[in-house]
N, C-alpha and C positions, 0 to 999 in steps of 0.2 A: 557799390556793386561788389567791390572785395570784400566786405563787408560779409554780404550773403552768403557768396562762395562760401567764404570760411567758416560760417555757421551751419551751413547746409552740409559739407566738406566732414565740421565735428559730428551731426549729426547722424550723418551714414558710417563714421567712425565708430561712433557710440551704439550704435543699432548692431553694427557685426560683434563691437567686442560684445552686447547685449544679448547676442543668439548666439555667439560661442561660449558664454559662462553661462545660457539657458541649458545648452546641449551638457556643459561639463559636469552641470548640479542635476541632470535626469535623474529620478531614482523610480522603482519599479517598487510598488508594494503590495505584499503576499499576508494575508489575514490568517491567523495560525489559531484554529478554533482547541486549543489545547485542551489533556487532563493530566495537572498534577497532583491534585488530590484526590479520594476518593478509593474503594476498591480496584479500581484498575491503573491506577495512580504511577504503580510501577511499569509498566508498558508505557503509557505516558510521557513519562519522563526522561522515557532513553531512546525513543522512537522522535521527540520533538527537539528535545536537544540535541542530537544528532545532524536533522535537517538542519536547524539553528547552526550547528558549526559548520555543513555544507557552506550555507551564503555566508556566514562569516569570513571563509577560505577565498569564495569569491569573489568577495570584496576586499580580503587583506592581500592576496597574492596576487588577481589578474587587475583589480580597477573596479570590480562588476561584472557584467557583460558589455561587452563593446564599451564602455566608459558609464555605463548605466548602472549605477550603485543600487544594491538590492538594500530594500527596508519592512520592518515586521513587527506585528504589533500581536499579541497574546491575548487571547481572551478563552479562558477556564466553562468550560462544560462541564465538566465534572465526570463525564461521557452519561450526561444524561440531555434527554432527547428535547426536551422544552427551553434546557440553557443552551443546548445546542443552534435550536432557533434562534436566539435571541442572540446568541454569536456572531451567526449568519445576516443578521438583519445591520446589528453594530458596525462588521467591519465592511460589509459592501460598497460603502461610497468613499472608505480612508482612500488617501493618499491622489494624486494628480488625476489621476485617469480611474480609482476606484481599485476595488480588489481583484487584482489578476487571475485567483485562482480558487477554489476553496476544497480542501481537503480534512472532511468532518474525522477520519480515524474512528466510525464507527458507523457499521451497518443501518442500526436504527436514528440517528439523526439524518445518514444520507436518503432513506426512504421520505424522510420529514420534509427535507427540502425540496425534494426531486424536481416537482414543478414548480419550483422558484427558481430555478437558477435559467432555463430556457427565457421565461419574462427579464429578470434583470442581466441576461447575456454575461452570467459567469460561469466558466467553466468548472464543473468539478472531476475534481481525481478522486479516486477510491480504491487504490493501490491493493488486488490482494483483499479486498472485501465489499463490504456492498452490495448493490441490486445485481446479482449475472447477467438477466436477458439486456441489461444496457449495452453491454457490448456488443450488440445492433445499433452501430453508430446510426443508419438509416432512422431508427427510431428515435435513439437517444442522442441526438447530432452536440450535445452538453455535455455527457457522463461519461465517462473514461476509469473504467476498471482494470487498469492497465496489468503489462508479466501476465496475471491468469489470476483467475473467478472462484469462487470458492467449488463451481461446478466443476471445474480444472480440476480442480485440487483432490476434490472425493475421486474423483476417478482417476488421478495418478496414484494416488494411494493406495487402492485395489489391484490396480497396474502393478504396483512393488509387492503389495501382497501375494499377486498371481508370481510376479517372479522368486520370491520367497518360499512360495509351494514348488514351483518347479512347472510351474505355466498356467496361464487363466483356464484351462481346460479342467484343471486338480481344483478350481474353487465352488466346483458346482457340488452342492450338497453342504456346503459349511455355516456357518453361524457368524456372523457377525455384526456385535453388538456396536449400536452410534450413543455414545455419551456425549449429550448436547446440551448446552447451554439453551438456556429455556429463554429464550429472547426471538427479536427480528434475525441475530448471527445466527445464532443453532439451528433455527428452523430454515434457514437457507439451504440448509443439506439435503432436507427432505425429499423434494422431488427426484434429485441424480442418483441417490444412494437406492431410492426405489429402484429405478431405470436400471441400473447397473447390477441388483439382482435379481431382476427379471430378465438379463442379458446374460448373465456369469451362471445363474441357477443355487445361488447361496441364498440364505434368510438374513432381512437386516432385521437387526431388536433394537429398537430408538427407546431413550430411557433421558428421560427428562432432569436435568437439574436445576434447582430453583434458583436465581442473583443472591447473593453473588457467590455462590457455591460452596461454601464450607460445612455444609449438611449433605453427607451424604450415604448415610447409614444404610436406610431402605435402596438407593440405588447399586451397592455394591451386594446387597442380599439377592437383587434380583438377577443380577451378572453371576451371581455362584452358582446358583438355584438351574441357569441358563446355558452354563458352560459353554460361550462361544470360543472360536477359536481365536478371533480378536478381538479385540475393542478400539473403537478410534473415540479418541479422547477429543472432541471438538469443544475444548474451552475457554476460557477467559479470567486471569486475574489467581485469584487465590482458589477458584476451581481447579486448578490444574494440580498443584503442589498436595493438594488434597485428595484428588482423584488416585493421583504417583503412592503416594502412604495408604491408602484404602487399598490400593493392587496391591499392592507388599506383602496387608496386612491378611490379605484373605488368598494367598497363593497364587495371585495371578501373575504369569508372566510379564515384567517388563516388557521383554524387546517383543511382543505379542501385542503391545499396547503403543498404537499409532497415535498421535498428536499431528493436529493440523499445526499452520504456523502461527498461530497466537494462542499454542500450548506451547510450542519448543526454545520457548528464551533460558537463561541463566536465571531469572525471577523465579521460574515455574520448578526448576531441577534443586539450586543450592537448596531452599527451603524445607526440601523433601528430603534432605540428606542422603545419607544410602541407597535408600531406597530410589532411588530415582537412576542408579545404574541400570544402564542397559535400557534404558527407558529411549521409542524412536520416532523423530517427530518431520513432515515436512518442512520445508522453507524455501520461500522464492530468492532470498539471500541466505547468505555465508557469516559466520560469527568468524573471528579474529581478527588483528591488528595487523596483520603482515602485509598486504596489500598498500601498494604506494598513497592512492588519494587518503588513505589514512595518517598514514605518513606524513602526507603536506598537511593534513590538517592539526595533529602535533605539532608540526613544525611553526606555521608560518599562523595557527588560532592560538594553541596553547604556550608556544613559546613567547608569545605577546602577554600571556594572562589574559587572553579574550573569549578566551573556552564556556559554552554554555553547561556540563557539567559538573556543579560539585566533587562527584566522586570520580576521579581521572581515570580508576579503575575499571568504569563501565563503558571508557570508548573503547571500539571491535569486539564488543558483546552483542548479543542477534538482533536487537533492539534501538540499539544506538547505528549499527548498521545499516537497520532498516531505514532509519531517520537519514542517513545518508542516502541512500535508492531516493529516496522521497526529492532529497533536496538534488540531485542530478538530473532525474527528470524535471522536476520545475524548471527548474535552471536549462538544461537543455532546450527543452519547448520555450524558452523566455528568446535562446539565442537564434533559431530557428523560424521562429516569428518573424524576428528582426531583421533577416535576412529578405523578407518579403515587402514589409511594412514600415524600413529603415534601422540601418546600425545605428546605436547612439540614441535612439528613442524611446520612451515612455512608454507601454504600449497597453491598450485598452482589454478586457478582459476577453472580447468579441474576439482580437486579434492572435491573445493569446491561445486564445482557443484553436484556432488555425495551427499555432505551431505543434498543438500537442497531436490533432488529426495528423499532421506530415512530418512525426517524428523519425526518425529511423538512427538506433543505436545499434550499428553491428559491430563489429568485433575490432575492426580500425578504432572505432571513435570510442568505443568501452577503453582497448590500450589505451589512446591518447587519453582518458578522464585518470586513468591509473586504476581501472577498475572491472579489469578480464577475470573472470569468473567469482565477482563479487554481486552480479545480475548475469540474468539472460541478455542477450541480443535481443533488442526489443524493436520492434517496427508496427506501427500505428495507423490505419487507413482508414478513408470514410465508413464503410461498412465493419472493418472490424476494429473497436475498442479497448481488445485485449492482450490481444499478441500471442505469445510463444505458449501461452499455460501449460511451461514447466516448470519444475520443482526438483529440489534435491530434497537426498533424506540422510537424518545427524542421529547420530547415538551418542549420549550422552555417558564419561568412562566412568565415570565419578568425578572429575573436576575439571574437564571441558566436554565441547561439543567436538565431536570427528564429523566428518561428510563422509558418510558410506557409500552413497552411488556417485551418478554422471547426473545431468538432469536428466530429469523421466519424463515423460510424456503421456496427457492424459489423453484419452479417446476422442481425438478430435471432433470425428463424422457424427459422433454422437450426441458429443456437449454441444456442437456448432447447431446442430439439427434441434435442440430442448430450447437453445437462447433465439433460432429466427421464431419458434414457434409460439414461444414466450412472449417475445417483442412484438410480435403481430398480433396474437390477442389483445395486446397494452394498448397499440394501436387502435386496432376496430374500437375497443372500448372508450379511448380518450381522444376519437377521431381525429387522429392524429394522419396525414398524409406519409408516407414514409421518401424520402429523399429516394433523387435516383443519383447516384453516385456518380454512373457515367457523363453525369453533366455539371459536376464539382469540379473549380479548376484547382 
């Protein structure tokens, strides 16, 4: 009989220490459909290693989250749209519980997936790009275009424009020309930039450029030919640095010549040399190193040698930056989950999806990450998927970025009013039901 006791006795011994080294070895894994080769190779690689040094940080300073070790596996799209699937498909069932999150880093894959990630309950982020009308969480209860939309975007930019003239009342009768990338990205502009001169009374001239941008001969003839008084430069990759030297070269004003936020990195300006002074671009982040969570990550990734960039020069550049936003929200939504769904836990992509709907980053919890006005105050609800969609805007001196304004704010009633409108067409179409929020707990 003592005998049993004491076996049964090891047994339940062996069972706790067994679920307290199950809980200690949690690890949460996040599928990182990267591109580091490729024309757009340089965004890439400073936006993913960035994130990369995020949960690095998170795991060499705090533990993880709550004791739950973040882990990550790479897989190269090239940012093209068929390897992009094939990312998507590889890394959704890695790791315990499967891929917590997927975050394509381009418009046209995220359209690819859109109805896959609903079936296999993984949520996707789209930071700053992607589908707009998704931020009808009602419709899109998966897709999280979180900060603000690229419909945000064109109309903060108009916004600054108008404040630039001396009020959106001086913009009616003007010209202005949309240099766009001839993709799913560029044409995302389309519709708001209509809206917006049909509301302001200016002319848009939409002027196409082909992948991956470094021809652009006949499109800067036609801007001459046109005389607007800006150009918003909506590019990507080596379009941009291209488009900056074509303005230069044909007299067109820099600081006249707007850049969304995947014109305004340090890839798009060094290249362009000179010319690329006074050159001004949006950004839902801030470029530089002074900011503390930067700081810890020098500290406590690079002072280990655990740092994901080769060139040490490009952490607190727009890009590697941005790669940080990316990894504090994952990370956020990871700890916010868990608050729900248990500290110390593994957590399913279903669930994570919950923490991203009931995020709330204001201004307390930004200090405490170390990172007050390195993002918006970002807050996340069933019906909206986007938040704050504001934007700064940087001028570039010749050899860094400044932040010339405050964040700007784009026409809320209007963008909100084009995405329910959007969203519910998607709906009727793909008979979809739309959530009723009010009965979300």
């Amino acid at each position: 009989m003592k005998l049993k006791k004491t076996v049964l006795l090891g047994a339940v011994i062996a069972g706790l220490l067994g679920s307290s080294l199950a809980s200690a070895n949690e690890e949460q894994f996040i599928g990182l459909p990267s591109y580091r080769v490729g024309p757009y190779a340089a965004g890439g690689s400073g936006l993913f290693g960035g994130w990369i040094d995020y949960m690095q940080l998170v795991n060499e300073r705090d533990g993880g989250v709550n004791g739950v070790k973040l882990t990550w596996e790479e897989c190269e799209t090239e940012y093209n749209n068929a390897r992009g699937v094939e990312c998507y498909e590889r890394l959704k069932k890695k790791g315990s519980t499967g891929n917590s999150v997927f975050q394509p880093v381009s418009t046209g894959i995220t359209y690819s997936v859109l109805e896959k990630v609903p079936q296999d309950k993984i949520p996707m982020v789209t930071i700053g790009y992607g589908r707009t009308d998704a931020a009808d969480g009602r419709v899109f209860p998966w897709v999280f275009p979180m900060i603000t939309t690229y419909w945000s975007q064109a109309s903060a930019i108009v916004n600054f424009m108008g404040q630039k003239e001396g009020g959106m009342d001086k913009l009616k009768g003007k010209k202005i020309g949309l240099l766009y990338h001839d993709s799913a990205y560029g044409k995302e502009s389309h519709a708001i930039m209509d809206k917006l001169a049909a509301k302001h009374g200016f002319e848009v001239i939409k002027i196409a450029v082909a992948h991956p941008g470094n021809e652009q001969q006949s499109q800067w003839l036609q801007i001459r030919q046109a005389k607007p008084d800006y150009v918003v430069l909506w590019g990507w990759g080596v379009m941009n640095p291209t488009a900056i030297k074509a303005a230069a070269k044909t007299g067109f004003p820099r600081e006249k010549l707007i850049g969304v936020w995947w014109s305004g990195a340090e890839e798009d300006t060094i290249p362009a040399g000179p010319a690329a002074k006074g050159f001004i671009a949006a950004g839902f982040n801030v470029a530089g190193a002074n900011y503390p969570v930067i700081a810890d990550i020098k500290k406590h990734v690079y002072g280990k040698n655990k740092g994901n960039m080769e060139d040490k020069t490009r952490v607190g550049s727009v890009y590697y930056n941005r790669g940080v936003v990316h990894g504090i929200i994952t990370v956020e939504a990871i700890r916010k989950a868990q608050e729900k769904f248990g500290k110390g836990k593994a957590l399913t992509g279903e669930q994570v999806r919950w923490g991203f709907e009931n995020l709330n980053l204001d201004d307390a919890r930004l200090k405490a990450l170390g990172a007050t006005g390195f993002l918006p105050p970002l807050k996340i609800t069933c019906a909206d998927h986007e938040g704050p969609g504001k934007v700064k805007f940087q001028q570039w001196d010749g050899n860094q970025w400044k932040v010339i304004t405050d964040w700007v704010d784009s026409d809320r009633p209007l963008v909100r009013g084009m995405i329910e409108e959007s969203a519910a067409a998607y709906a009727k179409e793909k008979g979809i039901k739309p959530r009723d929020c009010s009965k979300e707990g």
